[in-house]
C-alpha positions as CSV (number, residue, x, y, z in Angstrom):
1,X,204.6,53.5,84.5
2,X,201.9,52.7,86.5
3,X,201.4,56.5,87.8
4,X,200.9,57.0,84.2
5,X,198.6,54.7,83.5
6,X,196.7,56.1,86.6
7,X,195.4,58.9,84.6
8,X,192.6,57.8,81.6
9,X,193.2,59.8,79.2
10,X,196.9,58.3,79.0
11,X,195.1,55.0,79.6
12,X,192.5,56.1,76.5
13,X,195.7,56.9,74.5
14,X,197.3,53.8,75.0
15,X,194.4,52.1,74.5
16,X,194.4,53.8,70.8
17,X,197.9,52.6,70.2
18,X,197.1,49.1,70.7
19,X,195.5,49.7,67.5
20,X,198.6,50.7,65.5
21,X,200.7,54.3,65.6
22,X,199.3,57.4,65.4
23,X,200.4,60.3,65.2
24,X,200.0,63.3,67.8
25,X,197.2,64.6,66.1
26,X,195.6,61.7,65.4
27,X,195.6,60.6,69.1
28,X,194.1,63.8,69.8
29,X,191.5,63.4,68.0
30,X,187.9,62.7,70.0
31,X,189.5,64.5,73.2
32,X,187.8,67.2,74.7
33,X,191.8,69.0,75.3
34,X,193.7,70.9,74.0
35,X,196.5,69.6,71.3
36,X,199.4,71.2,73.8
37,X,197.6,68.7,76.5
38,X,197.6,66.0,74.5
39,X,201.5,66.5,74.2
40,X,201.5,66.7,77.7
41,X,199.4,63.1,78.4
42,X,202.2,62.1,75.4
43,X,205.3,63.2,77.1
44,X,204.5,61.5,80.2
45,X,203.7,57.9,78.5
46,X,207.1,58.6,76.2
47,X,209.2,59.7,79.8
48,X,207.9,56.3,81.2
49,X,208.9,54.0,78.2
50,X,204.9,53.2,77.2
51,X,205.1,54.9,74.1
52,X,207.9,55.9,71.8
53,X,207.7,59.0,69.3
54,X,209.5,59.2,65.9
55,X,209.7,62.4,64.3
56,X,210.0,63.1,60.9
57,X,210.0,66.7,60.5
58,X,206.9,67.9,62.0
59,X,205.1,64.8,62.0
60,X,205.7,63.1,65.4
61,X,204.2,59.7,64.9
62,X,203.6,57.4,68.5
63,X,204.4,53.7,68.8
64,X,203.5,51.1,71.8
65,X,206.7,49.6,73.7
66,X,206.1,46.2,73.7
67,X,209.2,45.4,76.1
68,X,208.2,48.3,78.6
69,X,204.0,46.4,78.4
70,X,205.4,42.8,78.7
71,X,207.3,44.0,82.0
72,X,204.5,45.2,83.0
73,X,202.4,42.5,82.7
74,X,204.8,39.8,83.7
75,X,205.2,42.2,87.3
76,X,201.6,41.8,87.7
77,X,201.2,38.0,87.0
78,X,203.8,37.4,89.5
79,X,201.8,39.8,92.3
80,X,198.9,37.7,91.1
81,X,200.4,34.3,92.0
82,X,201.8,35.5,95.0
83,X,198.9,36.6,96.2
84,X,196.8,33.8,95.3
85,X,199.2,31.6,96.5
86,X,199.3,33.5,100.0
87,X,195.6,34.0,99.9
88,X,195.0,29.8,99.4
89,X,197.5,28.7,102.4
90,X,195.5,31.5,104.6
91,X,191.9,30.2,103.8
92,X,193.6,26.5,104.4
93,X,194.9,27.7,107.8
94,X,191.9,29.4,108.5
95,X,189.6,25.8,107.6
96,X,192.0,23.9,109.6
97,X,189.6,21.9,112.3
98,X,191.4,23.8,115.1
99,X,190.6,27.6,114.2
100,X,187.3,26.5,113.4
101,X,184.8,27.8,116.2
102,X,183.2,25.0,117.7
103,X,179.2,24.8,117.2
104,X,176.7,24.4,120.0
């Protein structure tokens, strides 16, 4: 998921959805691609479980996953903690009295 996110065009796209579903065409709109690229940039959000497509004949209209964003963001407020947490004992460890150079 996050590979797909590295690209911004799936990023504007997803972006777009926040709003509320669109449909292919709609998303397309304001891109300086082509419609077969947008399908593309689509396909890889859908394959990841970002975005889901309903199809009603030839209208393919795109939805947000909530469950696939949540997990997603409750990954990176873990990493988050972790690393604050790891980065606070380090700067404690590092203003301990003993690994502090002594001053002349």
């Amino acid at each position: 998921m996050f590979s797909a996110l590295a690209d911004p065009t799936r990023r504007r796209i997803v972006e777009r959805l926040a709003r509320g579903p669109m449909t292919v065409g709609e998303l397309g709109a304001g891109f300086s691609i082509s419609q077969p690229g947008i399908s593309k940039h689509v396909r890889v959000l859908e394959e990841c479980g970002l975005l889901k497509r309903h199809i009603v004949g030839r209208v393919h209209r795109c939805t947000l996953s909530p469950k696939t964003i949540r997990n997603a963001s409750s990954w990176m407020e873990k990493q988050n903690a972790f690393w604050n947490a790891t980065l606070d004992r380090l700067g404690d460890i590092l203003d301990e009295p003993s690994n502090r150079k002594k001053k002349k």
